[in-house]
N, C-alpha and C positions, 0 to 999 in steps of 0.2 A: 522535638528536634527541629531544629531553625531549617528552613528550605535551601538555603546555600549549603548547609551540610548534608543534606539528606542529595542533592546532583552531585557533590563531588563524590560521596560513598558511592551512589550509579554510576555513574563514568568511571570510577577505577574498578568496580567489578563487573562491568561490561568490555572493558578496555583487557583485565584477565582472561575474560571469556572467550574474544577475538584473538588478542596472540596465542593462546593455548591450541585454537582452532574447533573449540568446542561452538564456536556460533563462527557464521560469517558474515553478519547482516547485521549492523547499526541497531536498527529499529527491535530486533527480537532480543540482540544483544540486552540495550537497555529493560526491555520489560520483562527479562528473565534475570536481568540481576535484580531489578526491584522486590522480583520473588524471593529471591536468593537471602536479600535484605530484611525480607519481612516487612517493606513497608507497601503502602495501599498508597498508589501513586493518582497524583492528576497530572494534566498535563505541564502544568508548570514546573511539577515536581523532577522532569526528564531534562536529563542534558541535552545539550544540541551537538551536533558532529563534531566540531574543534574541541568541545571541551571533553570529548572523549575519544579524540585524534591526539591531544597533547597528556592523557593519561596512561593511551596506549607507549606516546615517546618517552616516558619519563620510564614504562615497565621496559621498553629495550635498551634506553639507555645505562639498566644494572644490570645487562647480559653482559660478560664478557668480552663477545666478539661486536657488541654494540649493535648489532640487529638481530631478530630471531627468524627463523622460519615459520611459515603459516600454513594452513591446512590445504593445497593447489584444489583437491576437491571443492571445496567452500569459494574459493575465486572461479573456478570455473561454473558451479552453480549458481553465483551471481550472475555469471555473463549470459548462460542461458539463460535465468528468467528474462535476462535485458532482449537479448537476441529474440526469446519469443514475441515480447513488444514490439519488436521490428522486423516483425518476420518477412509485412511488405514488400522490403530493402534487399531479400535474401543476403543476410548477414553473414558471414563468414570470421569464425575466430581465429588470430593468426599469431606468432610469433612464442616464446617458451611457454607461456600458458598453455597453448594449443599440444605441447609435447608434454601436459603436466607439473611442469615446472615453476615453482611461485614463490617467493620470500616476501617480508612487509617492504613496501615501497614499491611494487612492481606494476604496470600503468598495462590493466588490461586493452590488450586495442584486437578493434572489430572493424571490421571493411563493410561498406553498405554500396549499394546501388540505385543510386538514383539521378536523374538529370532534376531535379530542383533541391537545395538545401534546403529551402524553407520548409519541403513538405516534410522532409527528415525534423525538425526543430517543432513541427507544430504536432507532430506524431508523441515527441520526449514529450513537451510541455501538456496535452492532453492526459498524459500518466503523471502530471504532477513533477516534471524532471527538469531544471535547469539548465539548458546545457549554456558554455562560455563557448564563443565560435574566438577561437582562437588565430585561425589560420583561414580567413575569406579570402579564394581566388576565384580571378573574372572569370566570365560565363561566354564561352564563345567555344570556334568550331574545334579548335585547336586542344583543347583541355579537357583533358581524361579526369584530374580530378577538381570534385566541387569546391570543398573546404575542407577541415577537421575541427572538429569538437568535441571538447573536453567536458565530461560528467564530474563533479563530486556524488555520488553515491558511496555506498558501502566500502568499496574498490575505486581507485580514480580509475577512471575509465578515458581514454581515447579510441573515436568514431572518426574514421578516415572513410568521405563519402566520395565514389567515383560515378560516374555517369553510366558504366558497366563494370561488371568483373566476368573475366573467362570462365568458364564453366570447369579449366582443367587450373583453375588458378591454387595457390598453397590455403592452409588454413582452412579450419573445420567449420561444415555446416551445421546448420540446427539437427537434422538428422544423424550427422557424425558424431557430433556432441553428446548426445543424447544415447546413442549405443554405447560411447567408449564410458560414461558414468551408469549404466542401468544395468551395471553390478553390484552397486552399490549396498543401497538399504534393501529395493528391492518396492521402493515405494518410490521413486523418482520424481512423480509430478506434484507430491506431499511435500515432498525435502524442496522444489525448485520454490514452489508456493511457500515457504519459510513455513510452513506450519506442522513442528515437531511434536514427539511422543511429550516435553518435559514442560510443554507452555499449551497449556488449555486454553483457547483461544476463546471458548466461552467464559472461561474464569475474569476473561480481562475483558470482556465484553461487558459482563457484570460492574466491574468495578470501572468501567465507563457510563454505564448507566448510572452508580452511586452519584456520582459526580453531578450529573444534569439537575439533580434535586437541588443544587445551590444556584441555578443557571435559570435566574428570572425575566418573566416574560413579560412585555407591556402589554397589561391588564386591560388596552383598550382595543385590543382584537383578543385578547386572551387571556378573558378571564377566569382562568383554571392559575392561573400563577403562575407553577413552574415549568420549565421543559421536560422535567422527568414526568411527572404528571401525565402532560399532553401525548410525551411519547409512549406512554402507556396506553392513554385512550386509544390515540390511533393503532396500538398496535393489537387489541383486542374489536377493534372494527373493519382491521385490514384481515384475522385470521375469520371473521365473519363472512366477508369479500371470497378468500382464495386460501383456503385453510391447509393448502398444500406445498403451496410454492414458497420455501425456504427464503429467496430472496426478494421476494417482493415485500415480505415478511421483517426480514432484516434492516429492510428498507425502512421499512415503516418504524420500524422500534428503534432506532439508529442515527436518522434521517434530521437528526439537531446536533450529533455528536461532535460538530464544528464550533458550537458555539463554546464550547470549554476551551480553545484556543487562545490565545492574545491576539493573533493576524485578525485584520478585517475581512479577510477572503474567506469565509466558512467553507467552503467545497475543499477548498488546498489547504486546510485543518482537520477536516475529518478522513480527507484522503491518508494523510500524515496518520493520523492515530488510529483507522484504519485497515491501513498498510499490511496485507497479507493475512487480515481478520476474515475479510467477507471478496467474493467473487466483483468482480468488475462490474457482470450487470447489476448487482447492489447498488455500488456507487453508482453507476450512469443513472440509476433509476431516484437515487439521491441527488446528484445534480441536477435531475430534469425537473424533480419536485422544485426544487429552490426556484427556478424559470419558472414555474408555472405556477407559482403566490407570488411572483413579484409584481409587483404595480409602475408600468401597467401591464397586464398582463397579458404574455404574446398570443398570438392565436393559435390554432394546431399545427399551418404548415411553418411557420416559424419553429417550434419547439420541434418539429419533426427532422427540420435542416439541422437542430443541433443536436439534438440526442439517437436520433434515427429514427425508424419507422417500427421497427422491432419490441423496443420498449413503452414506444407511446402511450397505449389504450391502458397499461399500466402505470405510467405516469399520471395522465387523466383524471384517475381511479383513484389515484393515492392523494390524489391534490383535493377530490371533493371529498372524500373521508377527512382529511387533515381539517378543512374547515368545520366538522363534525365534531372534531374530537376537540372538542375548547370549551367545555363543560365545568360546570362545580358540582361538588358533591357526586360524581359517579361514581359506583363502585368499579375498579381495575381490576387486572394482572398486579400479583407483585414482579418485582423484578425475576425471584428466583421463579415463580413459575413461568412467565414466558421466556426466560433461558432453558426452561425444562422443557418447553413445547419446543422450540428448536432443535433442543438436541434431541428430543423424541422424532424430530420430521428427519435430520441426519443419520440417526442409528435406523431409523427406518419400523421402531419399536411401535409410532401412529398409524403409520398403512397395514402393519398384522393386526393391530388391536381391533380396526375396523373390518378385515377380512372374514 
C-alpha cells in the first residue's frame, strides 16, 4: 500500500474516533487507528493535525445539522493534562467547558497567573508546545493582563495570562477539575496520561524499536551500524547499571527514537512519538543524554542548569554506558525481551520473583 494511502486511511479513522468521542487526543487517536487498520506504522506513516483536522471536517460536514457534538469529558481531560503542565500559573478552567459543555469547534480557555509571559511560553515550549502569542499587551503598572496565547493541540486551546487571578475568581482549578471528572473510570491519572485499556503502550513501543533497525549510524563513532543495535546494547548495560528503575531504563532503550523523524531537532521528534508512552523524567533523562555526547561537550554544571540537579548522576551514567554500547558482534536483548523486562519492572512480576 503506497504511503499517501496508508495517512489518509489514518486520518479518517482517527478523525472517526475523535468525533465519536471514543479518543480525545490527536496523537492516541492516530496510533489507535493504525491498529484498527492493521497496519505497522513509522513515523512517516502518520498524518500530521490538518490532515486529520480536515477529515474530521469532511465527517461533520455529512451530519445533518453540519457539526456534531464531542465527548466534554475528553475536552476537559485535555485541559487538565495541559493545566497540570502549568500548574506553576495556578491555572483556572473557565467558560462552558468549565460547566461540561463542549461541541467540535469549541476554543478551550484557561486563565494563568503570572507577571512575565515569556516564563508562561518557555514552560509550553519545554513540553514540546507551540504556542502563537496572538494578543502581546505592554508590561506596565497599569495592566492586569499579560497576553493571550493560542495552542494548536488536540483541542485549540486559548491561555489568557494575567499578572494575578482572585482567589474567589469564576472557573475551575486543577483541584476542582480533578474532583468533578474522578467519577469517571476510576482511574483518572491513567485516562489524563492518555494511556488506555485499548492501546498497549508497550506494543507501540516495540514497533518503534522495529523501526531503528533501518536508522543507520556513521560507522565512525559507531561501529555497531544500526541504532536499533546500539540501543539494545545500551539497554542491557543500563539494566546491569540500575536493573530497577523503569525509567532510566526506558531511557536508555528509547534514547535514539528521534532519529526515525524527518525534523532535525531529534528531542521534539521523539517527544512527538513519545507522547504519553513514557513519564517525563524519561524524556528529561533523554534530552540530557543528547547534551552530554554532543561536542563539545558541556561540563556538569552546565547540563545541571539545563536538565536539573535531580536527574544528573543519571544522565552521567547513561552517557558513559552509551559510548560502551557501540560494539560489533555482541550478543543483545531482543527487542521482545527487553519489552518483557519492562513490563516485568511495571507489573511488579521482577521485584516478587526476586523476593
Amino acid at each position: 500500500m503506497r504511503k499517501k494511502e496508508i495517512r489518509r486511511q489514518i486520518a479518517a479513522e482517527a478523525a472517526k474516533l475523535l468525533t465519536s468521542g471514543r479518543e480525545g487526543d490527536f496523537t492516541t487517536a492516530k496510533r489507535r487507528a493504525a491498529r484498527i487498520l492493521g497496519v505497522r506504522f513509522t513515523a512517516t506513516d502518520f498524518p500530521n493535525t490538518r490532515e486529520i483536522k480536515d477529515a474530521v471536517r469532511r465527517i461533520e460536514e455529512m451530519q445533518d445539522e453540519g457539526s456534531i457534538d464531542v465527548n466534554p469529558r475528553r475536552m476537559q481531560i485535555a485541559a487538565l493534562r495541559l493545566m497540570r503542565r502549568l500548574r506553576d500559573f495556578h491555572p483556572r478552567l473557565i467558560g462552558r467547558l468549565s460547566q461540561g459543555k463542549a461541541s467540535t469547534g469549541l476554543e478551550t480557555t484557561i486563565d494563568l497567573a503570572s507577571d512575565s509571559l515569556a516564563r508562561v511560553i518557555n514552560t509550553l515550549r519545554a513540553e514540546s508546545i507551540d504556542p502563537l502569542i496572538s494578543e502581546p499587551e505592554p508590561i506596565d503598572a497599569f495592566t492586569v493582563r499579560r497576553g493571550v496565547l493560542h495552542l494548536s493541540t488536540e483541542y485549540p486551546v486559548k491561555i489568557r495570562v494575567y499578572s494575578k487571578i482572585d482567589s474567589a475568581s469564576v472557573g475551575l482549578t486543577i483541584e476542582a477539575l480533578e474532583e468533578s471528572l474522578d467519577g469517571g473510570t476510576g482511574n483518572l491519572d491513567a485516562e489524563v496520561e492518555g494511556i488506555e485499556a485499548e492501546e498497549d503502550r508497550f506494543e507501540v513501543i516495540a514497533d518503534l524499536l522495529a523501526v531503528l533497525e533501518n536508522v543507520a549510524l556513521d560507522t565512525t563513532d559507531h561501529p555497531e551500524g544500526d541504532s536499533l543495535y546500539h540501543s539494545l546494547q545500551l539497554f542491557d548495560l543500563a539494566v546491569s547499571e540500575q536493573p530497577y528503575d523503569e525509567e532510566f531504563l526506558s531511557a536508555a532503550l528509547l534514547h535514539d527514537v528521534g532519529r526515525i523523524g524527518k525534523g532535525v531537532d531529534t528531542i521534539k521528534e521523539a517527544s512527538k512519538l513519545l507522547d504519553r508512552l513514557v513519564t517525563h523524567r524519561t524524556m528529561n533523562i533523554i534530552a540530557g543524554l543528547e547534551l552530554a555526547l554532543s561536542e563539545p561537550t558541556p561540563g556538569r554544571s552546565a547540563l545541571q542548569a539545563i536538565i536539573g540537579s535531580e536527574d544528573l548522576d543519571d544522565v552521567m551514567l547513561l552517557a558513559q554506558l552509551d559510548r560502551q554500547a557501540r560494539k560489533r558482534g555482541v550478543r543483545t536483548s531482543s527487542i521482545d525481551e527487553a519489552i518483557d523486562y519492562l513490563r516485568g519492572l511495571e507489573s511488579g512480576s521482577l521485584w516478587s520473583n526476586d523476593a
